[in-house]
DSSP file (Angstrom, degrees, kcal/mol; ACC not computed):
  #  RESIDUE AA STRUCTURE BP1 BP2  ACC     N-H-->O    O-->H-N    N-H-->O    O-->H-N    TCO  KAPPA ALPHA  PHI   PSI    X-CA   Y-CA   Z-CA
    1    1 A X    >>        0   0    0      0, 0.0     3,-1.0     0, 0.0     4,-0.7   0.000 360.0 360.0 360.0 -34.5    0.0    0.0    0.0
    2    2 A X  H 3>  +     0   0    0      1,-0.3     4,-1.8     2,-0.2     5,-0.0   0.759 360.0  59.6 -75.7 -21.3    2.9    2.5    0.6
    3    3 A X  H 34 S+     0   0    0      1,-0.2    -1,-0.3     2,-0.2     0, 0.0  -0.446 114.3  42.2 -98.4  51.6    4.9    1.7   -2.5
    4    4 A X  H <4 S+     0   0    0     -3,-1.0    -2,-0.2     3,-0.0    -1,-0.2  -0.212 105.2  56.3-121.5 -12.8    1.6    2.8   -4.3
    5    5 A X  H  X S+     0   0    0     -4,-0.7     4,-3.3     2,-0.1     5,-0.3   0.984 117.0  48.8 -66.0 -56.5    0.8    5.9   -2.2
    6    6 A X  H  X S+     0   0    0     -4,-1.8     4,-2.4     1,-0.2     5,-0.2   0.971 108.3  42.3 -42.3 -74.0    4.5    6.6   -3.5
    7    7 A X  H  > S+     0   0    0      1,-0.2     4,-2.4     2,-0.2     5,-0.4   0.938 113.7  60.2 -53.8 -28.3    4.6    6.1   -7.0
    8    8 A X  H  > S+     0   0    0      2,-0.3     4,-4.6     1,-0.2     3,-0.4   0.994 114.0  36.1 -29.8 -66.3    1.0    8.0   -6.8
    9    9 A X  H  X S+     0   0    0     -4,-3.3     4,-0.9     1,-0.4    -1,-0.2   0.696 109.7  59.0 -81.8  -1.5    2.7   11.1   -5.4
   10   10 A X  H  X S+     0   0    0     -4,-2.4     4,-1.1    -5,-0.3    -1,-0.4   0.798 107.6  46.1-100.9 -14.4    5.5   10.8   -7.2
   11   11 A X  H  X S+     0   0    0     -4,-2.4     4,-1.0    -3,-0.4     5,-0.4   0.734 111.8  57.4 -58.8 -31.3    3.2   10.9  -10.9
   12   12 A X  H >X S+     0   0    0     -4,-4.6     4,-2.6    -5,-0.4     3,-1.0   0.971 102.0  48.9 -78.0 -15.6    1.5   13.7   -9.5
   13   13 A X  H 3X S+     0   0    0     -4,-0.9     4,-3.3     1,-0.3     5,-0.2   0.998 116.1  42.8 -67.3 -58.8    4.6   15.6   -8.9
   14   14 A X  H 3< S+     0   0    0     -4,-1.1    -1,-0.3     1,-0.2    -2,-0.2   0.579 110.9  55.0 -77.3  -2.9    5.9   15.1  -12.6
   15   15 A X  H XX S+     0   0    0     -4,-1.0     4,-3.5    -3,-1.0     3,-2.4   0.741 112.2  47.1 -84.0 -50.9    2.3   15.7  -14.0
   16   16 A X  H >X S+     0   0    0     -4,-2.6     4,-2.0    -5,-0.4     3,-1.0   0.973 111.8  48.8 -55.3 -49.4    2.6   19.0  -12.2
   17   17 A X  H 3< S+     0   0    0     -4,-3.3    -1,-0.3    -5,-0.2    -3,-0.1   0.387 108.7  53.9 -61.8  12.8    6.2   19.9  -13.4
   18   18 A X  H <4 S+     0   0    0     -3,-2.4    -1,-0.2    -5,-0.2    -2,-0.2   0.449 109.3  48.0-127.2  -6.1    5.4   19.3  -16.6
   19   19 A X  H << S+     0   0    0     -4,-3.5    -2,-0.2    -3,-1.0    -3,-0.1   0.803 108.8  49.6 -23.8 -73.2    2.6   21.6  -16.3
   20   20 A X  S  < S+     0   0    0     -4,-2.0     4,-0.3    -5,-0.3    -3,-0.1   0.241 111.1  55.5 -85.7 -11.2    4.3   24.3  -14.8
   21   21 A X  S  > S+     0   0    0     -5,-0.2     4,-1.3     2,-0.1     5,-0.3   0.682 109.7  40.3 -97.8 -19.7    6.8   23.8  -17.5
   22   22 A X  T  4 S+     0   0    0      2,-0.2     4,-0.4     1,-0.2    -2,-0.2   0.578 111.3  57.7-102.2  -1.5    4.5   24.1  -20.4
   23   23 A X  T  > S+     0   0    0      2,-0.1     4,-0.7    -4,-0.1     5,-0.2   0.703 109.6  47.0 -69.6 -41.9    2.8   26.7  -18.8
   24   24 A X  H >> S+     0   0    0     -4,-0.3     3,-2.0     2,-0.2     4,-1.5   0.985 116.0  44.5 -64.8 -79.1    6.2   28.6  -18.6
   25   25 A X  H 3X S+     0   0    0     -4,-1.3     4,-1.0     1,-0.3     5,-0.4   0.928 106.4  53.8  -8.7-102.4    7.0   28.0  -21.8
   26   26 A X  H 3> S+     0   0    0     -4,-0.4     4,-1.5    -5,-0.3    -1,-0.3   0.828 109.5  51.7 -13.7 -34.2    3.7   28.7  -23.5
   27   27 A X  H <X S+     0   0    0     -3,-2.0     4,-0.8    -4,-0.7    -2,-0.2   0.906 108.6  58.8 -80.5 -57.3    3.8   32.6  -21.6
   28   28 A X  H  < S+     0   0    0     -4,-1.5    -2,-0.2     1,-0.2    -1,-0.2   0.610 112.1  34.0 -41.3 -12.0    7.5   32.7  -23.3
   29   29 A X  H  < S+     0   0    0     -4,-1.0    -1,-0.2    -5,-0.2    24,-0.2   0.621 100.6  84.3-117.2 -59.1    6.1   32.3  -26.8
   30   30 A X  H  < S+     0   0    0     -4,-1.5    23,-2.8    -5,-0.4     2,-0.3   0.657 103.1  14.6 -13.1 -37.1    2.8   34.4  -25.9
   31   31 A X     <  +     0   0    0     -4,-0.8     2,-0.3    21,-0.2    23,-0.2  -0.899  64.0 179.4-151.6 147.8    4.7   38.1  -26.6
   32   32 A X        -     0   0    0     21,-0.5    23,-1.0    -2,-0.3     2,-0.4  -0.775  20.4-133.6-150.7 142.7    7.6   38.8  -28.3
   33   33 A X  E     -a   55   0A   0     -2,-0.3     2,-0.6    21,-0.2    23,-0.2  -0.869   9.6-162.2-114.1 120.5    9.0   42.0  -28.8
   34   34 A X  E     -a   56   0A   0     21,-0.9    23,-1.1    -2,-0.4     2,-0.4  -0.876  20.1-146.3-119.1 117.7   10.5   43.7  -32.2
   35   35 A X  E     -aB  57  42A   0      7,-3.3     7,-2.2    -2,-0.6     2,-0.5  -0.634   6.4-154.2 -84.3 125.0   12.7   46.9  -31.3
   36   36 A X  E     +aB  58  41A   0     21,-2.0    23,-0.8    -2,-0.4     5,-0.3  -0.927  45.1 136.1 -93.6 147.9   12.6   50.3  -34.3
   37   37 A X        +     0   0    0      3,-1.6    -2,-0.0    -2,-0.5    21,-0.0  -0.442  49.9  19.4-172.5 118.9   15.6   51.7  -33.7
   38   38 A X  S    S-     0   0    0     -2,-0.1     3,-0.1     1,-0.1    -2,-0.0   0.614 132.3 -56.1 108.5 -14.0   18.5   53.1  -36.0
   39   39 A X  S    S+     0   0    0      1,-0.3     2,-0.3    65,-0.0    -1,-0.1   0.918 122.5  95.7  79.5  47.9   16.1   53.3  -39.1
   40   40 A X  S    S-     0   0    0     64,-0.1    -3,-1.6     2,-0.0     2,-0.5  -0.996  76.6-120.2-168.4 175.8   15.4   49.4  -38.5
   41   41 A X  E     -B   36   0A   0     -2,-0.3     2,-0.4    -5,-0.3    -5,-0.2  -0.952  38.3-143.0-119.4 113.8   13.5   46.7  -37.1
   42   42 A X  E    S+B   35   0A   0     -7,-2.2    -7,-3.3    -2,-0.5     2,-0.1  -0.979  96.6  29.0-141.4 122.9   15.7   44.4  -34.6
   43   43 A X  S    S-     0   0    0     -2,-0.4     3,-0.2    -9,-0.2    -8,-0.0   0.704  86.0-174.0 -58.4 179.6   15.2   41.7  -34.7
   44   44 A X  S    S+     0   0    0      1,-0.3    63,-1.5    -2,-0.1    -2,-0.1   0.413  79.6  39.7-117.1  29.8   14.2   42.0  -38.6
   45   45 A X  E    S+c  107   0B   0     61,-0.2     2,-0.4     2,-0.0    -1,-0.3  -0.357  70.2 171.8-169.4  95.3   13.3   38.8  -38.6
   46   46 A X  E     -c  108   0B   0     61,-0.8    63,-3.5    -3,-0.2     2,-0.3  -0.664  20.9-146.1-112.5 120.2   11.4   36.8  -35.7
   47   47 A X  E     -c  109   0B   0     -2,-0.4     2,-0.3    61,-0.2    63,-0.2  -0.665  29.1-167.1 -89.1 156.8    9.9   33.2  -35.9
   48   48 A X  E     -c  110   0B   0     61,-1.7    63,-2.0    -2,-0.3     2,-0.2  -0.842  29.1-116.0-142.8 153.3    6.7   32.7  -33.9
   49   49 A X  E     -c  111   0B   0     -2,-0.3     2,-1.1    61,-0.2    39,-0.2  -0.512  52.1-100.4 -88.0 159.0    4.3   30.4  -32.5
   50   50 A X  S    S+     0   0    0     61,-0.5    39,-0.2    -2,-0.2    63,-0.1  -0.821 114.4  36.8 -98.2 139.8    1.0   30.8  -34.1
   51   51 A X  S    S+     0   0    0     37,-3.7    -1,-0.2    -2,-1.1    38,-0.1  -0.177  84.1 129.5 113.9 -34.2   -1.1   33.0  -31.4
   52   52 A X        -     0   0    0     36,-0.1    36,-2.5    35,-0.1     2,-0.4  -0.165  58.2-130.4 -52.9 124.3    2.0   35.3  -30.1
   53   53 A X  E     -E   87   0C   0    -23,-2.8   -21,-0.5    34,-0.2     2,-0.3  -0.847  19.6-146.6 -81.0 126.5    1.3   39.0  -30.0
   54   54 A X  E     -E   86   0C   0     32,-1.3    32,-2.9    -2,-0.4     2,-0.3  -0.775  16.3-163.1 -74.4 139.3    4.2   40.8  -31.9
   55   55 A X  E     -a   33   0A   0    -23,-1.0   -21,-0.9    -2,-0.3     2,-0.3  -0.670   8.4-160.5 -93.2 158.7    4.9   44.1  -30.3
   56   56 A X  E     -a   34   0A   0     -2,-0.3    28,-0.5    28,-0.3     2,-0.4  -0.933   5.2-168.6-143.1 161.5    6.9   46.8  -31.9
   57   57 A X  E     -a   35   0A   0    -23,-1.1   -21,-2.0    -2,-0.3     2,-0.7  -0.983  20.1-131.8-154.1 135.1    8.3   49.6  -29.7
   58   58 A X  E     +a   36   0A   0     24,-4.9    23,-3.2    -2,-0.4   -21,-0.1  -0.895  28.8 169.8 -90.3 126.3    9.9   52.9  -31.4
   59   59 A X        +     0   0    0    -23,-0.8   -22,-0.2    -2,-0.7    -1,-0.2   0.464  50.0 114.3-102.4 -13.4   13.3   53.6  -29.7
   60   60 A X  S    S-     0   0    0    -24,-0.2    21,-0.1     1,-0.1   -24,-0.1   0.293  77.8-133.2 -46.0 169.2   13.6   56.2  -32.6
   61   61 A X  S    S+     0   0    0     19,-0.1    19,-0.3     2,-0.1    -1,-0.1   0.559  91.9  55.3-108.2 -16.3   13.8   59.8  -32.2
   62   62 A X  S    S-     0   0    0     17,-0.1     2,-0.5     1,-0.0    -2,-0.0  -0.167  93.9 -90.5-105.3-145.1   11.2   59.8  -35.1
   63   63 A X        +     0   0    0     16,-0.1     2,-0.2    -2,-0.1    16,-0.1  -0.916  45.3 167.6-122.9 119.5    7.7   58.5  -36.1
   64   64 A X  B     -F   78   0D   0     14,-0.7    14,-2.9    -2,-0.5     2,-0.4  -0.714  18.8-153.0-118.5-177.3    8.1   54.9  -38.1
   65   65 A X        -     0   0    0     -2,-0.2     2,-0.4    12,-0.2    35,-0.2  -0.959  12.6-122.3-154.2 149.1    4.7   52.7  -38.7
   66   66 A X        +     0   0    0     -2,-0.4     2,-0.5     9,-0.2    32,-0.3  -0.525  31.8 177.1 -60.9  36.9    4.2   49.3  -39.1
   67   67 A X        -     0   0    0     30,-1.3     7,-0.2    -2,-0.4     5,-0.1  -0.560  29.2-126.3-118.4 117.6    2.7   48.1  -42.0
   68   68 A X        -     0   0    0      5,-2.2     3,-0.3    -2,-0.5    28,-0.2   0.020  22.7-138.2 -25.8 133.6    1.7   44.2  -43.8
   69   69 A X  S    S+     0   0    0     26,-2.5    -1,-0.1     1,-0.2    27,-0.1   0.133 111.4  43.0 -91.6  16.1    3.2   44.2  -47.3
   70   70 A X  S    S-     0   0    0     25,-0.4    -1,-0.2     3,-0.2    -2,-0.1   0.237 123.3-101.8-133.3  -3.3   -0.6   42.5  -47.7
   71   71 A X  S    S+     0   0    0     -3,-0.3    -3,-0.2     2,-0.3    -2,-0.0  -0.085  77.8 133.5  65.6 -24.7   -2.7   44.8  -45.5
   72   72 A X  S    S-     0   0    0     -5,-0.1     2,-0.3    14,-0.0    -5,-0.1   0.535  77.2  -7.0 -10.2 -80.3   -3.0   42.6  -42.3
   73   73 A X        -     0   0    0     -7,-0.1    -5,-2.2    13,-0.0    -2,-0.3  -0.785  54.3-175.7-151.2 146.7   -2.2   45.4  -40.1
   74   74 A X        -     0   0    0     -2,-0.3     2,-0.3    -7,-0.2    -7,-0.1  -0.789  13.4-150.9-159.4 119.1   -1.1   48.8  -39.9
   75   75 A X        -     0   0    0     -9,-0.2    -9,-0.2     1,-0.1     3,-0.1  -0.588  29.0-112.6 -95.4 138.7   -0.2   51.1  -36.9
   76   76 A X        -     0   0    0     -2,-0.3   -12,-0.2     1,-0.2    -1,-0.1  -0.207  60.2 -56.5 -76.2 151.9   -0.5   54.5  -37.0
   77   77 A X        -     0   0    0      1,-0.1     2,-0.6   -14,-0.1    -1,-0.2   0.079  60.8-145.0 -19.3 137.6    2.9   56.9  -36.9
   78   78 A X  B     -F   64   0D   0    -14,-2.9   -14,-0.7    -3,-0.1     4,-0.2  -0.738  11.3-155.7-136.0 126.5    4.5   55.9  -33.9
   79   79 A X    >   -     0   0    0     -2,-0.6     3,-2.0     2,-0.2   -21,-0.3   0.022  53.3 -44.1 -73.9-173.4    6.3   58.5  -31.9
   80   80 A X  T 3  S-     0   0    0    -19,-0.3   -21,-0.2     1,-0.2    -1,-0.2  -0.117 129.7  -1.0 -41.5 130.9    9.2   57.7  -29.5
   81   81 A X  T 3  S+     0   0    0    -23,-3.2     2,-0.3     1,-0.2    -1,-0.2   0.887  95.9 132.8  51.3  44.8    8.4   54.5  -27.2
   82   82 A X    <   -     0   0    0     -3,-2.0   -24,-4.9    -4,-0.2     2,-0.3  -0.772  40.5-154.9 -90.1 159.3    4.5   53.8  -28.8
   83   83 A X        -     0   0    0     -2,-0.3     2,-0.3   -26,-0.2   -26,-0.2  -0.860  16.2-158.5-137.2 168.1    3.9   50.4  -29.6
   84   84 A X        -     0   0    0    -28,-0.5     2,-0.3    -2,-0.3   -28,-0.3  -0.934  14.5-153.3-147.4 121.7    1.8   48.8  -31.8
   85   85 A X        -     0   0    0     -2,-0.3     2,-0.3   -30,-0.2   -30,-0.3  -0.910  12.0-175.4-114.4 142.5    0.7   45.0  -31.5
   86   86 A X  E     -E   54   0C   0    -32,-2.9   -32,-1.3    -2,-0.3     2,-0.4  -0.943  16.9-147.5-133.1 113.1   -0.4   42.3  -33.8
   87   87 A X  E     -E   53   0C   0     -2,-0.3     2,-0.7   -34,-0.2   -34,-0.2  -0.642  18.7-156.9 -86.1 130.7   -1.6   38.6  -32.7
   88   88 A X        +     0   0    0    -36,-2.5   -37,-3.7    -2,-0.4   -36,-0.1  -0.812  21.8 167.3 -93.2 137.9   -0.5   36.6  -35.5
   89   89 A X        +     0   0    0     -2,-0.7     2,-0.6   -39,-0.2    24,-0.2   0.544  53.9  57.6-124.9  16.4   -2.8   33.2  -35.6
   90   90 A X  S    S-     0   0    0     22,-0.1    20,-0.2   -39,-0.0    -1,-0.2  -0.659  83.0-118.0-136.0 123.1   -2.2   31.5  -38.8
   91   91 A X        +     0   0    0     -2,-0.6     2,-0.2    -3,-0.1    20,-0.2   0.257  61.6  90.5 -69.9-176.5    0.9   30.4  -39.9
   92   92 A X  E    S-D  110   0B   0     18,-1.4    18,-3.2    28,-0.1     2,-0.5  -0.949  80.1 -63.7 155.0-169.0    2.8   31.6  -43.0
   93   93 A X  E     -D  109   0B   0     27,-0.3     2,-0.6    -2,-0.2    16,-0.2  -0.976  41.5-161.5-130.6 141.9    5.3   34.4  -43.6
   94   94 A X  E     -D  108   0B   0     14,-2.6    14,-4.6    -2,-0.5     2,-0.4  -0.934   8.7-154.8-130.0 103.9    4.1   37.9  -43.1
   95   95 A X  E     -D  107   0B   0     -2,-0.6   -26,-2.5    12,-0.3   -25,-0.4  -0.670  17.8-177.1 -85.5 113.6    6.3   40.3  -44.7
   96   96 A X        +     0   0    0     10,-3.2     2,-0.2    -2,-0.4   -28,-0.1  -0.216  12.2 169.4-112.9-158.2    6.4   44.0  -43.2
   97   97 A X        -     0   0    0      8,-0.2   -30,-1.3   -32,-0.1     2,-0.4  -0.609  39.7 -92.1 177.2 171.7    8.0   47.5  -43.8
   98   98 A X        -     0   0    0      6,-1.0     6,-0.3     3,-0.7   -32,-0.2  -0.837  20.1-153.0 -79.2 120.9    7.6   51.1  -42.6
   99   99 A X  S    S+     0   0    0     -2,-0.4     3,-0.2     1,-0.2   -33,-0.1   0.107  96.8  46.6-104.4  18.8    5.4   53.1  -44.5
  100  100 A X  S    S+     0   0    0      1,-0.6     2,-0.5   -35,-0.2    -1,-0.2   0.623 128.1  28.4-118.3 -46.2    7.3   56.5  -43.6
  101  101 A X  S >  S-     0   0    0    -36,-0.2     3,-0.8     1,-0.1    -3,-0.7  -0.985  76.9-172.4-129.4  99.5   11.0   54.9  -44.3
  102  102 A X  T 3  S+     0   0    0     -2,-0.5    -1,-0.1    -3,-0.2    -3,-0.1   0.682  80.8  69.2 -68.3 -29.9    9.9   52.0  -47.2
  103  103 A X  T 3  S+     0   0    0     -6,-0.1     2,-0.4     2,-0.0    -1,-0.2   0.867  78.5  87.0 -52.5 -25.5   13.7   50.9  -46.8
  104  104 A X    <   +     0   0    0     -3,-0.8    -6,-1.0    -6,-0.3     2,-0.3  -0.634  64.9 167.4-105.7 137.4   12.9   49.7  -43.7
  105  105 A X        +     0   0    0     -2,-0.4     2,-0.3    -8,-0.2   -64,-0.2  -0.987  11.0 167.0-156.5 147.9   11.6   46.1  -43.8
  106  106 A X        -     0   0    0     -2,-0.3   -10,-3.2   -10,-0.1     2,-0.4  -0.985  16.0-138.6-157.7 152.1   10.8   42.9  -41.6
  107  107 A X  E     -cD  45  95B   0    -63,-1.5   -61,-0.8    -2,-0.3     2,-0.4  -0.997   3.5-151.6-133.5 139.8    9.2   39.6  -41.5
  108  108 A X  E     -cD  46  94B   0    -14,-4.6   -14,-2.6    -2,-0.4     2,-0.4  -0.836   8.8-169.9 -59.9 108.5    6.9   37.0  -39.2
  109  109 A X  E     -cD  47  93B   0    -63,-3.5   -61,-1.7    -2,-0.4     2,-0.5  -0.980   7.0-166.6-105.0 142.6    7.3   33.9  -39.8
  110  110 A X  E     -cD  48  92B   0    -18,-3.2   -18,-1.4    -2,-0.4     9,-0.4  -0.864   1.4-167.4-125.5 135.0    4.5   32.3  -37.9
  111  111 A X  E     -c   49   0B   0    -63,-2.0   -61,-0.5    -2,-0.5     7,-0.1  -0.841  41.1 -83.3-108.4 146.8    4.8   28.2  -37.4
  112  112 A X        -     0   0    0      5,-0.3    -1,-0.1    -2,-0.3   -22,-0.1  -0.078  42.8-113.4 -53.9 153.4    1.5   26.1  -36.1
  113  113 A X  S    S+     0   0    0      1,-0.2    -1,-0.1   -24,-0.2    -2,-0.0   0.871 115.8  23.8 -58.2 -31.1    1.1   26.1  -32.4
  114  114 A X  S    S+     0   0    0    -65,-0.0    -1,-0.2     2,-0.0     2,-0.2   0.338 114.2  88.3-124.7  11.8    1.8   22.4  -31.7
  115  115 A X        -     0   0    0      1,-0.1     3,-0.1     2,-0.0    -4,-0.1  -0.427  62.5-155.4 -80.2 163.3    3.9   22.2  -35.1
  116  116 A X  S    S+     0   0    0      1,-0.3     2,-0.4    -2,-0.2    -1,-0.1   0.407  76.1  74.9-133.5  -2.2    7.6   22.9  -35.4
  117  117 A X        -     0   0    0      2,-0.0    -5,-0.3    -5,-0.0    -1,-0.3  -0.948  66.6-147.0-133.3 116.9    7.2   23.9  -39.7
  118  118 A X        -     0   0    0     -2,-0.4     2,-0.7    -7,-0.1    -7,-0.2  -0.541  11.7-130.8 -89.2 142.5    5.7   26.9  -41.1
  119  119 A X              0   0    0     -9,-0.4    -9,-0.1    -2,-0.2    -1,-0.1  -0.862 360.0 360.0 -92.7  92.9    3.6   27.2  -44.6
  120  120 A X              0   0    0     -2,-0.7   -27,-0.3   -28,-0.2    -1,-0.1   0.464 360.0 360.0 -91.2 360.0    5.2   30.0  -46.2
């Protein structure tokens, strides 16, 4: 009876760390963050779960925008330190640029959530 009471508490322990790890994990994927800075996009080229919110943050001293080389999305000028967020949820590769500064250019690539290979 005790060596089952054990192995008991010892599966719940590993159901719970493996929880609490794929809970961690999952928040880690959840947000990612894309820096303007420099007359660029850093990184300028971010692979993604599908469901993560991209963020964009201006470190600039001017106004850049976000914009889908498809329309998806587009964020309005964004002065020093706005952001602008986009959840991507289906995967593919999502091609971006700055509609102020055209030079300036970036891509999503977004992979299935429980998949490890994106459909570009």
């Amino acid at each position: 009876m005790t060596r089952k009471i054990c192995v008991a508490t010892a599966l719940a322990a590993t159901i719970l760390a493996t929880a609490a790890t794929f809970a961690a994990a999952s928040a880690q994927v959840a947000n990612t963050e894309v820096k303007i800075d420099q007359f660029a996009f850093a990184p300028q080229r971010v692979t993604v779960k599908a469901g993560t919110t991209v963020t964009w943050i201006n470190d600039d001293d001017i106004p850049h925008t976000v914009a889908s080389s498809t329309k998806l999305f587009k964020s309005k000028p964004l002065d020093t330190e706005d952001k602008f967020s986009f959840t991507f949820t289906t995967p593919g590769s999502y091609e971006y640029f700055c509609s102020i500064h055209p030079h300036m250019t970036g891509a999503i690539v977004v992979e299935a959530a429980t998949g490890s290979s994106a459909a570009q």
